[in-house]
N, CA, C and O atoms as a printed pandas DataFrame, in Angstrom:
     atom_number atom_name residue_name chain_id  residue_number  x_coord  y_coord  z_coord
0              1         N          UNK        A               1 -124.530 -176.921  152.236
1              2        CA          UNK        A               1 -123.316 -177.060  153.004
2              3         C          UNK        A               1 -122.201 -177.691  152.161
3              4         O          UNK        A               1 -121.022 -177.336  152.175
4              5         N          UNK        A               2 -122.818 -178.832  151.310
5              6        CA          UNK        A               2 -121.709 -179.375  150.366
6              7         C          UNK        A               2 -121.303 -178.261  149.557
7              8         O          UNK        A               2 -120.091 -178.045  149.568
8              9         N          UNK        A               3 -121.871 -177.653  148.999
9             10        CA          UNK        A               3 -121.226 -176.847  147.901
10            11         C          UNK        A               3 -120.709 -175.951  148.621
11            12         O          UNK        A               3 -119.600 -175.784  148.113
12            13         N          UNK        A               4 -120.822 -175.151  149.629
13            14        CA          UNK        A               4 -119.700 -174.304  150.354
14            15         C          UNK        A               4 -118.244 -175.113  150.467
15            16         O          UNK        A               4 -117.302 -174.645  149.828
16            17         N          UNK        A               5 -118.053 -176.238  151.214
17            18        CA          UNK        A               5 -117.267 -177.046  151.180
18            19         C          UNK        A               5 -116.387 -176.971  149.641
19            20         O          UNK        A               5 -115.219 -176.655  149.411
20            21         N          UNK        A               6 -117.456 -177.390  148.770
21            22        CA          UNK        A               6 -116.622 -177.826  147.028
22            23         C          UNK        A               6 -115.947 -176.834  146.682
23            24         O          UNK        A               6 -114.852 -176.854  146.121
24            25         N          UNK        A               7 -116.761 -175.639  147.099
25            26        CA          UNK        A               7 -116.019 -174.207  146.632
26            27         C          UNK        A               7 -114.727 -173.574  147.123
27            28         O          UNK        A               7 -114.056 -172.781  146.462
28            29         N          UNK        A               8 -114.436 -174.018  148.389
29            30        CA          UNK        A               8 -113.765 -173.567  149.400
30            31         C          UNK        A               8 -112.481 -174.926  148.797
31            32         O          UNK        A               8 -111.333 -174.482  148.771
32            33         N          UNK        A               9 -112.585 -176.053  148.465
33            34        CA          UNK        A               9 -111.555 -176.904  147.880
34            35         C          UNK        A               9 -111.229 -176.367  146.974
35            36         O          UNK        A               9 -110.033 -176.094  146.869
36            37         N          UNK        A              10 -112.197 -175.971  145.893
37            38        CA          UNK        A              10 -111.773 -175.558  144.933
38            39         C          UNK        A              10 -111.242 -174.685  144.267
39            40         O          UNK        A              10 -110.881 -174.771  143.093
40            41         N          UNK        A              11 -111.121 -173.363  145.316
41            42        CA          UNK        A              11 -109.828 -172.091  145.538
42            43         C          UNK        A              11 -108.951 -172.708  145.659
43            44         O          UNK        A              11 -108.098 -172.715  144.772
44            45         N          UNK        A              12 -108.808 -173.494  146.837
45            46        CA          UNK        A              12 -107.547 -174.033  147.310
46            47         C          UNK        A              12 -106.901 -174.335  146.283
47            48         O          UNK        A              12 -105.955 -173.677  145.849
48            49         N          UNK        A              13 -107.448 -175.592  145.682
49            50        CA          UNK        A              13 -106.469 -176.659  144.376
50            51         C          UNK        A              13 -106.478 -175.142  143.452
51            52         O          UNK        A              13 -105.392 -174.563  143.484
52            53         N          UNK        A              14 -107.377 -174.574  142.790
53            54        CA          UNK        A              14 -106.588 -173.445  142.380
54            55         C          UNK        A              14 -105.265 -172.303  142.994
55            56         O          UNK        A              14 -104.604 -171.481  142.360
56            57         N          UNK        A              15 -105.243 -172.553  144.012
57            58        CA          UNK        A              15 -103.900 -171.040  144.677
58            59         C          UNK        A              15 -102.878 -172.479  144.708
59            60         O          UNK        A              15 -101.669 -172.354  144.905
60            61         N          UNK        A              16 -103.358 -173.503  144.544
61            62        CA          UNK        A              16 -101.699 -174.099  144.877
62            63         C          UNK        A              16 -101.425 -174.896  143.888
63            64         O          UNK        A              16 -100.606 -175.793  144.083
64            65         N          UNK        A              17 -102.128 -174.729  142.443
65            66        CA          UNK        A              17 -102.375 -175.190  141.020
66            67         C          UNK        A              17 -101.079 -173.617  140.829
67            68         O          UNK        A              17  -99.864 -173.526  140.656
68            69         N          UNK        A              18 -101.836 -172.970  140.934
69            70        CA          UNK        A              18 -101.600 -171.355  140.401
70            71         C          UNK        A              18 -100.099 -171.093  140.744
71            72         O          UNK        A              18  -99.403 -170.639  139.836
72            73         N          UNK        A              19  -99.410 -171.384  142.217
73            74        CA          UNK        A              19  -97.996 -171.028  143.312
74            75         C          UNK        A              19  -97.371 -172.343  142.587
75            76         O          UNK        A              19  -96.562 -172.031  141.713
76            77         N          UNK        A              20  -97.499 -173.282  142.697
77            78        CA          UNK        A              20  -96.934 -174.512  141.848
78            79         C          UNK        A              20  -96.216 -174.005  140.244
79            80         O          UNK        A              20  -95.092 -174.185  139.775
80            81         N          UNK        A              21  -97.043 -173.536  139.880
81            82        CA          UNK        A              21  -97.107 -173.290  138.284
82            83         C          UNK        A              21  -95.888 -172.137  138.296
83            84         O          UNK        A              21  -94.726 -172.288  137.919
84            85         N          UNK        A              22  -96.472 -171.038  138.802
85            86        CA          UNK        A              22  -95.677 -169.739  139.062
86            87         C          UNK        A              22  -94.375 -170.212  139.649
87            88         O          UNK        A              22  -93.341 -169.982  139.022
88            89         N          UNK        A              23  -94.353 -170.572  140.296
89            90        CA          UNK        A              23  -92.780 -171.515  141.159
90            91         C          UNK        A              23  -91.512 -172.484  139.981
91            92         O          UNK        A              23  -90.314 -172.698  139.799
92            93         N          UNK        A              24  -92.790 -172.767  139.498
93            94        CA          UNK        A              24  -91.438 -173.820  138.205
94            95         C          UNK        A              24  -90.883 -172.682  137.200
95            96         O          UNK        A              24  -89.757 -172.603  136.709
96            97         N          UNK        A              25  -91.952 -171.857  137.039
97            98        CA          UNK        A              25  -91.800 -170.636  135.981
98            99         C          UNK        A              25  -90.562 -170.060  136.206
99           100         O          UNK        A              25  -89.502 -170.180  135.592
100          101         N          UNK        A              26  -90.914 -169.306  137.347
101          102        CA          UNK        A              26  -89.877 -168.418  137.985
102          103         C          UNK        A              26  -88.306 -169.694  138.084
103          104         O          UNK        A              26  -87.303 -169.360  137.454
104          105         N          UNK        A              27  -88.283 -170.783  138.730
105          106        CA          UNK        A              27  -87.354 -171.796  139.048
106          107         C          UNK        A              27  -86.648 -171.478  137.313
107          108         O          UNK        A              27  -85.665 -170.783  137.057
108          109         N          UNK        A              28  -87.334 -172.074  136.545
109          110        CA          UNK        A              28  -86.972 -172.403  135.342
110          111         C          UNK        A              28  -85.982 -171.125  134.384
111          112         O          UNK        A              28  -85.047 -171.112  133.584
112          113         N          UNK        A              29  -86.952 -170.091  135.121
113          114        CA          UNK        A              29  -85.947 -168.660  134.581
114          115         C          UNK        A              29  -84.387 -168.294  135.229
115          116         O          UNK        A              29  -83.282 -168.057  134.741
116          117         N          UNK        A              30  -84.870 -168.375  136.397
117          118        CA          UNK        A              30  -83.448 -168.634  137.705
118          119         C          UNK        A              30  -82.623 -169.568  136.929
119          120         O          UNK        A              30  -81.704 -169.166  136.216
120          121         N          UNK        A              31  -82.895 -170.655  137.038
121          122        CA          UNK        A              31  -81.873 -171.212  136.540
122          123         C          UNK        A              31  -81.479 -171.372  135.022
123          124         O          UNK        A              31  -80.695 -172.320  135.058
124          125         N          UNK        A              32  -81.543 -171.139  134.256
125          126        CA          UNK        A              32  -81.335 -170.670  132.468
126          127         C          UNK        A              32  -80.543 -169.214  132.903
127          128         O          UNK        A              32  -79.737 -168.840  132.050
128          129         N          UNK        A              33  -80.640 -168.505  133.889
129          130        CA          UNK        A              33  -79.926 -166.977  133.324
130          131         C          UNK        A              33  -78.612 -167.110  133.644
131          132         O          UNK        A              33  -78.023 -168.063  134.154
132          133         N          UNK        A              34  -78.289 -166.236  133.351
133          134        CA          UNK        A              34  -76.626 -165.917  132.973
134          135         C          UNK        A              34  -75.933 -165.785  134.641
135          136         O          UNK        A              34  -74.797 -166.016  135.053
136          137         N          UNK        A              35  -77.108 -165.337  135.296
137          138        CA          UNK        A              35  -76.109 -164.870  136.856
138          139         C          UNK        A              35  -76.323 -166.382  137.310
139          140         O          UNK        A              35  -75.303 -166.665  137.938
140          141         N          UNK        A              36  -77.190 -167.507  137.285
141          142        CA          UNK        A              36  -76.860 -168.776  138.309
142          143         C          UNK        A              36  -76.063 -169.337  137.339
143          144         O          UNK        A              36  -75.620 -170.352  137.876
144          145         N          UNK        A              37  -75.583 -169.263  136.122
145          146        CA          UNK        A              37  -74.580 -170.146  135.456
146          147         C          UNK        A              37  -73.218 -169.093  136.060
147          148         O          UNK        A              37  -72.147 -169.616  136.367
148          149         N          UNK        A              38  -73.391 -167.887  136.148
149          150        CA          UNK        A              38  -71.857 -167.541  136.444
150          151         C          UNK        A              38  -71.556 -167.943  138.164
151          152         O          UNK        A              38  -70.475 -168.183  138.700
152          153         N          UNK        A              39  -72.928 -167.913  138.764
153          154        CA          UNK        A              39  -72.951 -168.469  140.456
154          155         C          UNK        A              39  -72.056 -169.692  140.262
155          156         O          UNK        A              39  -70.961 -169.875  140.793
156          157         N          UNK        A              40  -72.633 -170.418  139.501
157          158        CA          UNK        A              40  -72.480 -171.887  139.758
158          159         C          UNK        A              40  -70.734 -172.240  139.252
159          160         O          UNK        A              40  -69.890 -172.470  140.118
160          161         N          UNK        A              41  -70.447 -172.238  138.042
161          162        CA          UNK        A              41  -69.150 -171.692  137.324
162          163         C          UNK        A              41  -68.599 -171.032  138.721
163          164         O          UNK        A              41  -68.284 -171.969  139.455
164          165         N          UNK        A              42  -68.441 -170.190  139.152
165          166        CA          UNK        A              42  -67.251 -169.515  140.195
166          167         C          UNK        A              42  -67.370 -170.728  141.515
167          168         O          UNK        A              42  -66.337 -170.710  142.185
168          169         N          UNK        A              43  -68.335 -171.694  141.985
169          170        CA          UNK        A              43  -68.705 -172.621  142.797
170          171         C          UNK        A              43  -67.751 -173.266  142.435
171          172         O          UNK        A              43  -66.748 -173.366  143.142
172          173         N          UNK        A              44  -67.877 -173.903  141.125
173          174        CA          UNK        A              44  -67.224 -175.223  140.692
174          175         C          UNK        A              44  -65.482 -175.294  140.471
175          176         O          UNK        A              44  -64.748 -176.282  140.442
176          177         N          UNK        A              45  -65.099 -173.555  140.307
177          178        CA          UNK        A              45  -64.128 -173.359  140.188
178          179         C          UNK        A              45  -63.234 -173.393  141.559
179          180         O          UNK        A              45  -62.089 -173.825  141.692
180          181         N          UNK        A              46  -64.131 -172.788  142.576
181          182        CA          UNK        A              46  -63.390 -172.270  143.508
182          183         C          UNK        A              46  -63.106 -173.908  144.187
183          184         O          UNK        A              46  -61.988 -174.025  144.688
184          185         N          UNK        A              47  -63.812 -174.893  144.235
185          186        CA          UNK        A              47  -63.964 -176.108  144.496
186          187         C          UNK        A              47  -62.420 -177.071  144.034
187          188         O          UNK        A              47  -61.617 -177.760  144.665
188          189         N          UNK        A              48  -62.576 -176.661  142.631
189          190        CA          UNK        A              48  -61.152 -177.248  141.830
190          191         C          UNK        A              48  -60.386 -177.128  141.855
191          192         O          UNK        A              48  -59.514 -177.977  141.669
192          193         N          UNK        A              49  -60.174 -175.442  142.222
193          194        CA          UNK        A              49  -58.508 -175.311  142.722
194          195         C          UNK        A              49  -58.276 -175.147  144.208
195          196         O          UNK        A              49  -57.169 -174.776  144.598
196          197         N          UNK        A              50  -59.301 -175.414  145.101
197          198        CA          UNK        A              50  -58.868 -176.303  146.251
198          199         C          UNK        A              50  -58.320 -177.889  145.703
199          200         O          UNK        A              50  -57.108 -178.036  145.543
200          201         N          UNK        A              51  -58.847 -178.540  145.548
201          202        CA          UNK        A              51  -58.149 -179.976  145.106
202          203         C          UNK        A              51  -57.077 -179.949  144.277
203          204         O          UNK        A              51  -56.450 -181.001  144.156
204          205         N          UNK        A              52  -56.697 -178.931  143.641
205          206        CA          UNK        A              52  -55.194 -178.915  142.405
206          207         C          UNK        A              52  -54.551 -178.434  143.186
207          208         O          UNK        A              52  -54.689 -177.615  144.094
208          209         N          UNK        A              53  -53.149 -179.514  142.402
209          210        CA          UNK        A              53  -51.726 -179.868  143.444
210          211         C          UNK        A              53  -51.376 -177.778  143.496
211          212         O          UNK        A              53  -51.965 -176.841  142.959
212          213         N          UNK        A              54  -50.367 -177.842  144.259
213          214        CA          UNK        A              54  -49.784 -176.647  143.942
214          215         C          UNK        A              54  -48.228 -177.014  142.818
215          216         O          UNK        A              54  -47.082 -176.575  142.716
216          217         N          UNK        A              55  -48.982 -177.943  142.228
217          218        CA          UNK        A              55  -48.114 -178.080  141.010
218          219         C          UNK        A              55  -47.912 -176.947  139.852
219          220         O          UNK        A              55  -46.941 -176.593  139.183
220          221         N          UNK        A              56  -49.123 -176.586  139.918
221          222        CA          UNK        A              56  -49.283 -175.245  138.588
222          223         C          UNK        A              56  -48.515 -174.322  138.891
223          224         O          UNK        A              56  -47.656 -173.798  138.180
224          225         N          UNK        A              57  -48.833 -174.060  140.094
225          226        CA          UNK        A              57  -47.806 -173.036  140.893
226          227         C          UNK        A              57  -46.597 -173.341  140.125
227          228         O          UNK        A              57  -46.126 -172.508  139.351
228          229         N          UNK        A              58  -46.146 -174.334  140.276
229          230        CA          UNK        A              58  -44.019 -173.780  139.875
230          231         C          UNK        A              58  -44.129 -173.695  138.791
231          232         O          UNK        A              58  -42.990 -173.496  138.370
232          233         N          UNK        A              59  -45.126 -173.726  137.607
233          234        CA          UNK        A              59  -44.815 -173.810  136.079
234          235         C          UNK        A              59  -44.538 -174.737  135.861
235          236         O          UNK        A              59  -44.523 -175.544  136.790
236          237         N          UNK        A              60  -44.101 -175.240  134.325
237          238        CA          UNK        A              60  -43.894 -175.827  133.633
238          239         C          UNK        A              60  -42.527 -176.557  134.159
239          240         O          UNK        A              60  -41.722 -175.811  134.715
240          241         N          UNK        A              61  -42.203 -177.861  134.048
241          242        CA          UNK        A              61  -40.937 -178.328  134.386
242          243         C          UNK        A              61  -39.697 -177.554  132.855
243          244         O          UNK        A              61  -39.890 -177.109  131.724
244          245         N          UNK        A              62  -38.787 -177.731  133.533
245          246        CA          UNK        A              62  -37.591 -177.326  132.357
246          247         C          UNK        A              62  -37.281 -178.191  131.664
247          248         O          UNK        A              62  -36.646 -177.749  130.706
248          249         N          UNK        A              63  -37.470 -179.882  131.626
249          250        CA          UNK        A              63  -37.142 -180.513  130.694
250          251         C          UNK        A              63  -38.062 -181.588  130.946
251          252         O          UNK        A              63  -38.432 -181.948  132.064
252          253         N          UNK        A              64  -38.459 -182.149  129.686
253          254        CA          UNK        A              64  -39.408 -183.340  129.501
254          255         C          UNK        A              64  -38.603 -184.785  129.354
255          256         O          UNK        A              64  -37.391 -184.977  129.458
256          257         N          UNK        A              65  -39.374 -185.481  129.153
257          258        CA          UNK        A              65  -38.830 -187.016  129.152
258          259         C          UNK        A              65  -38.379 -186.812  127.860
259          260         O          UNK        A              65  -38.726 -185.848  127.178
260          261         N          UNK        A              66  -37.396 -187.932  127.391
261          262        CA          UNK        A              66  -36.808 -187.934  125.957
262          263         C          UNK        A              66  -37.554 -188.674  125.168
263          264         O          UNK        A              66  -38.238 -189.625  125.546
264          265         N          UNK        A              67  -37.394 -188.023  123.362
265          266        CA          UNK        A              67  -38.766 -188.886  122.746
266          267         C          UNK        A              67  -38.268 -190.314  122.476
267          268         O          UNK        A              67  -37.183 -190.840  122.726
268          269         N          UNK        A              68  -38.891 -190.578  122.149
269          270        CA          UNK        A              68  -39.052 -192.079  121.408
270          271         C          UNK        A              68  -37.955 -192.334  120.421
271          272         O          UNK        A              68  -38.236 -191.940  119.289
272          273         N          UNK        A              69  -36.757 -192.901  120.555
273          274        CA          UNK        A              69  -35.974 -193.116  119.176
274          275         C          UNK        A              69  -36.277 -193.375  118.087
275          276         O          UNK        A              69  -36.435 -192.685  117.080
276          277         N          UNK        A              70  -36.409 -194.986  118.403
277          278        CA          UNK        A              70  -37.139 -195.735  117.090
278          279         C          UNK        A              70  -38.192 -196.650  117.365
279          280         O          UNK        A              70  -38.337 -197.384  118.342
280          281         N          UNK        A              71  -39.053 -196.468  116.146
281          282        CA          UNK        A              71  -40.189 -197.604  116.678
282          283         C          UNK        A              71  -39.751 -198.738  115.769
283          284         O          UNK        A              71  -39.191 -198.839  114.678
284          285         N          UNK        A              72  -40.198 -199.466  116.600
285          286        CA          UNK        A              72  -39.854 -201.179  115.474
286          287         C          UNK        A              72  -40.710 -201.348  114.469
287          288         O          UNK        A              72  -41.933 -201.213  114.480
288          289         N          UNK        A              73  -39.851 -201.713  113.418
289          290        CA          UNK        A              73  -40.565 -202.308  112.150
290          291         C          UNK        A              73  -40.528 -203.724  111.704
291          292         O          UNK        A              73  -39.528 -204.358  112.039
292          293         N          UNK        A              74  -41.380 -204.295  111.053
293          294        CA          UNK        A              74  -40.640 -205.598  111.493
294          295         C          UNK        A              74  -40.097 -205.551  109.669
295          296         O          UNK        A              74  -40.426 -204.964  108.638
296          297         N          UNK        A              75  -39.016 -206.643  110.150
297          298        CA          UNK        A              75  -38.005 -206.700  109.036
298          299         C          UNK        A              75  -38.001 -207.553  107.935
299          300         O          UNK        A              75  -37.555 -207.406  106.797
300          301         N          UNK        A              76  -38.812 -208.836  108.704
301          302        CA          UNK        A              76  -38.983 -209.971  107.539
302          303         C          UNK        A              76  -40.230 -210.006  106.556
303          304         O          UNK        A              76  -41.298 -209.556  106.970
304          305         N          UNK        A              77  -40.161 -210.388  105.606
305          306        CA          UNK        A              77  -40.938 -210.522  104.396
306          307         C          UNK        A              77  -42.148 -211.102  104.819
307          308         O          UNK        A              77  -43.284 -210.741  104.515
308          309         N          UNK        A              78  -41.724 -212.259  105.722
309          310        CA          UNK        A              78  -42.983 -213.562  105.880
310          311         C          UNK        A              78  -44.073 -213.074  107.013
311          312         O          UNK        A              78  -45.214 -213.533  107.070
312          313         N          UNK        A              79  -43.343 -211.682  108.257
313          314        CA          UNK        A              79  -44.464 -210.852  108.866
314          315         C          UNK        A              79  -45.233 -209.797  108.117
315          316         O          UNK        A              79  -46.039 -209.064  108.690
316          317         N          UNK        A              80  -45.003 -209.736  106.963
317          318        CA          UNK        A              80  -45.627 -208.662  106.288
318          319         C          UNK        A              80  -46.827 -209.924  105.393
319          320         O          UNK        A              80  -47.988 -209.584  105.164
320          321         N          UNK        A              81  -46.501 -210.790  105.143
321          322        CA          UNK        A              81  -47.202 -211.576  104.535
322          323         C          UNK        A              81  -47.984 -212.193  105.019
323          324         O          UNK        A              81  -48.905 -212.704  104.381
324          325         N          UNK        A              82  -47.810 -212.326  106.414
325          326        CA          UNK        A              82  -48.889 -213.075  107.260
326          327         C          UNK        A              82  -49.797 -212.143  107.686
327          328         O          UNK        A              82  -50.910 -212.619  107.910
328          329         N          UNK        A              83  -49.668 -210.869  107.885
329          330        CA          UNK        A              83  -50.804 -210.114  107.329
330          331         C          UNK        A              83  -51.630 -209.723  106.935
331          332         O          UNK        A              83  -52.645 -209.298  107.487
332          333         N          UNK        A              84  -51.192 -209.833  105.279
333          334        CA          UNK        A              84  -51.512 -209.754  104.308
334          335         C          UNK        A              84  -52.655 -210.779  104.264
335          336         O          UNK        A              84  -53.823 -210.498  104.533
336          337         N          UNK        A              85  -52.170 -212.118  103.864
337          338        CA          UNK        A              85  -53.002 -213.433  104.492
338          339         C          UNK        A              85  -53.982 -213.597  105.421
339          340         O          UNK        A              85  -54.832 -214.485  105.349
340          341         N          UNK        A              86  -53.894 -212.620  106.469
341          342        CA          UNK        A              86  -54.810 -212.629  107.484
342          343         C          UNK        A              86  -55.746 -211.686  107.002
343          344         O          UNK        A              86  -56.773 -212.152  107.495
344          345         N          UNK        A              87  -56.149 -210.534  106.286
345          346        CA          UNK        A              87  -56.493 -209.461  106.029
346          347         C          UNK        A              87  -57.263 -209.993  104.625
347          348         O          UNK        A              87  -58.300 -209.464  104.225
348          349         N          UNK        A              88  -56.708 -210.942  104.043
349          350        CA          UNK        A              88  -57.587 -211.927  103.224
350          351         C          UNK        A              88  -58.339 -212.601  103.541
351          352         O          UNK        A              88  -59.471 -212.632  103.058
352          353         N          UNK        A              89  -57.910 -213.355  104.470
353          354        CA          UNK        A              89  -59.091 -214.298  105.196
354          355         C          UNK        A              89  -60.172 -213.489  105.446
355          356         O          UNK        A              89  -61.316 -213.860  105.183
356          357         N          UNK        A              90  -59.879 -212.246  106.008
357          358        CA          UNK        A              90  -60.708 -211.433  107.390
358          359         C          UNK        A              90  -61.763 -211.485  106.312
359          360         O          UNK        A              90  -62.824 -212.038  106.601
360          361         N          UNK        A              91  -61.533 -210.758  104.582
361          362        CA          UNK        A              91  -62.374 -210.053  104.131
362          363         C          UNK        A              91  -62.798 -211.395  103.101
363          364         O          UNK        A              91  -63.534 -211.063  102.172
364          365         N          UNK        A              92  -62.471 -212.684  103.146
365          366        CA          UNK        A              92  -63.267 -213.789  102.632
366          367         C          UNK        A              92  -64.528 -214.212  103.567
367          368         O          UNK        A              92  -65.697 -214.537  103.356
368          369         N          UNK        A              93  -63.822 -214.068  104.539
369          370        CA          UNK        A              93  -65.016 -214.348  105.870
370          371         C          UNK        A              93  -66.070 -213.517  106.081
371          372         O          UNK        A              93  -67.203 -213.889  106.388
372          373         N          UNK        A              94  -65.714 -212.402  105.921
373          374        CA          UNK        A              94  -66.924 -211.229  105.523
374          375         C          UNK        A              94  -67.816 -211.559  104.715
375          376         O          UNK        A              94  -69.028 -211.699  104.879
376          377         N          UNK        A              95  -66.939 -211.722  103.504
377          378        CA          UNK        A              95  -68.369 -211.790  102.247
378          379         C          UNK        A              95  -68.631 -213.309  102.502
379          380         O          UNK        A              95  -69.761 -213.515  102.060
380          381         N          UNK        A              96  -68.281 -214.101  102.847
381          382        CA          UNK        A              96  -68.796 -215.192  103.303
382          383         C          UNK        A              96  -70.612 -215.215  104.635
383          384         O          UNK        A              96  -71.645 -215.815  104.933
384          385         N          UNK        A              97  -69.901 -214.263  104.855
385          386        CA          UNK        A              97  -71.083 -214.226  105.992
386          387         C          UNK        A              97  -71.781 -213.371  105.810
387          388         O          UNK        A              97  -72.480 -213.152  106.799
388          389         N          UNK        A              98  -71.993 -212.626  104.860
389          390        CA          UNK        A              98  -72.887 -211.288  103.754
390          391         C          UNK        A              98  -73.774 -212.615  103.108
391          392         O          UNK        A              98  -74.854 -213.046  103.513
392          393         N          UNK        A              99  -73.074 -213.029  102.150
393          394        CA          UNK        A              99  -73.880 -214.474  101.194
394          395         C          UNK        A              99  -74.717 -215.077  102.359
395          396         O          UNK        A              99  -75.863 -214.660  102.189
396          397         N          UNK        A             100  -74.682 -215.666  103.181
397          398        CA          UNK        A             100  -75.073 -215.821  104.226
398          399         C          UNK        A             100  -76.695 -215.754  104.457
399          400         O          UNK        A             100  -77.712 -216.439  104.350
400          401         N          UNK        A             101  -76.133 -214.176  104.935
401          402        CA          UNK        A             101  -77.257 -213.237  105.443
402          403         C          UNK        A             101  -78.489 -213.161  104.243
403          404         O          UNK        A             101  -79.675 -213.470  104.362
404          405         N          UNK        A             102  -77.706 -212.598  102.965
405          406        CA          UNK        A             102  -78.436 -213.084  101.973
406          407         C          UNK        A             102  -79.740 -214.168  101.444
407          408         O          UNK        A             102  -80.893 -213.969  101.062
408          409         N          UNK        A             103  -79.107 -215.085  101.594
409          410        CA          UNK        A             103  -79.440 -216.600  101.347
410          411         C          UNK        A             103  -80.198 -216.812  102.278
411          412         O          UNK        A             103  -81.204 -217.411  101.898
412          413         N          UNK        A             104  -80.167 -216.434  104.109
413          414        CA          UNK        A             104  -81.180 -216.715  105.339
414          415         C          UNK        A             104  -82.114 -215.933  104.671
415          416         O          UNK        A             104  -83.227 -215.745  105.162
């Protein structure tokens, strides 16, 4: 009686080992082909231009903001030098803390 039983489980876990298996297969092909990426793509589209203004609609405006004149430079000697100075430090402090690493 047991082994009728074991046998009768053991189709089972095989047909739904077997529909499981076959199911991801098939899933896995469905979704990689070219028609659910173009499904999905026309989804996502049709989605987006519900939410976009009907701005596109009028085109392009006829005139943009005006550019930028001038950008500031700075003029004095002693901001270019403090810089400079700082950009020294930066890279004393570096190899300072290389030797460091070194030496730990």
């Amino acid at each position: 009686m047991f082994q009728k039983i074991a046998n009768v489980l053991s189709i089972v876990s095989f047909l739904m080992v077997a529909s499981m298996s076959g199911g991801a297969y098939f899933g896995y092909r469905y979704v990689t082909s070219e028609q659910f990426k173009a499904k999905v793509m026309n989804e996502i589209l049709g989605n987006v231009q519900g939410m976009m203004p009907k701005v596109l609609d009028k085109g392009l405006p006829k005139m943009t903001s005006p550019a930028i004149q001038t950008i500031p430079i700075p003029k004095n000697k002693v901001h270019l030098q403090n810089k400079i100075h700082t950009h020294e430090k930066l890279q004393e402090f570096e190899s300072q803390t290389k030797e460091e690493k070194v030496v730990a």
